[in-house]
C-alpha positions in Angstrom: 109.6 55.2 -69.7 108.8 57.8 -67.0 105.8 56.0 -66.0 108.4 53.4 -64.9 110.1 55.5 -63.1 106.7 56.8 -61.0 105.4 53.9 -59.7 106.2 52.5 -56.6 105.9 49.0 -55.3 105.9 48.3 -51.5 105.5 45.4 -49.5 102.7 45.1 -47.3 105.4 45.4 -44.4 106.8 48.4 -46.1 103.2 49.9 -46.2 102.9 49.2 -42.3 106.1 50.8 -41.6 105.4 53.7 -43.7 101.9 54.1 -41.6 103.0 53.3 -37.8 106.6 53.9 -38.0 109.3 51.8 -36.5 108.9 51.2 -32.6 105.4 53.4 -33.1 107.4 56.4 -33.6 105.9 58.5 -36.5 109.0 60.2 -38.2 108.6 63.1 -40.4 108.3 62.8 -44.4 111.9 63.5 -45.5 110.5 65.4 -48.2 108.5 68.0 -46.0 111.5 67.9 -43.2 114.9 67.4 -44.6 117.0 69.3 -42.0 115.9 67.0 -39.3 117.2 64.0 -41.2 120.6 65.9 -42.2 120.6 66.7 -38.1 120.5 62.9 -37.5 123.1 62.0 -40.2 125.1 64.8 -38.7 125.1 63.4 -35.2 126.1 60.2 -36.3 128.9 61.9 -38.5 129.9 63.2 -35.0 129.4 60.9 -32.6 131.6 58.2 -34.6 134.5 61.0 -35.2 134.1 61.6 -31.4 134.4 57.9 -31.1 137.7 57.9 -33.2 139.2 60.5 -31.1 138.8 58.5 -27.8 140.6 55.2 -29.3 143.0 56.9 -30.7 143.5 58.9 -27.3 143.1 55.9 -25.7 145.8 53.7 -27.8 148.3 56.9 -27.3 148.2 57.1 -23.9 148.4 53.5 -23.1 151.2 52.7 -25.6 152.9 55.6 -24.2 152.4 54.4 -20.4 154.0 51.0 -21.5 156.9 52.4 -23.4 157.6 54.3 -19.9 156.9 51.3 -17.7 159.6 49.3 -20.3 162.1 51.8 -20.2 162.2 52.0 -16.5 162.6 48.2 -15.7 164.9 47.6 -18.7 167.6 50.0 -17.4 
């Protein structure tokens, strides 16, 4: 049953991928460099919370700006 488990089948594309590397970038093996790939998960972690704070900062202020602009010509 392990034996199952060890063998890996890849596609010829996969194989050509795993050689050049997407766009002819070599990445690093995970394996040998896993910080660098927790780096990259991290600034995605970040850029989409950063990207959550600026709608939400965006929806604030402009509902807030409308709710003023209402209020003034409605009294």
């Amino acid at each position: 049953m392990d034996a199952h488990f060890t063998h890996h089948y890849y596609s010829p594309y996969q194989t050509i991928l795993a050689k050049k590397g997407i766009f002819g970038i070599e990445w690093p093996s995970a394996i040998d460099h896993p910080l660098f790939y927790i780096g990259i998960y991290s600034a995605i972690g970040f850029a989409s919370a950063l990207a959550s704070v600026l709608s939400v900062t965006a929806q604030y202020t402009g509902a807030l700006r409308a709710s003023r602009i209402l209020f003034k010509y409605a009294f």
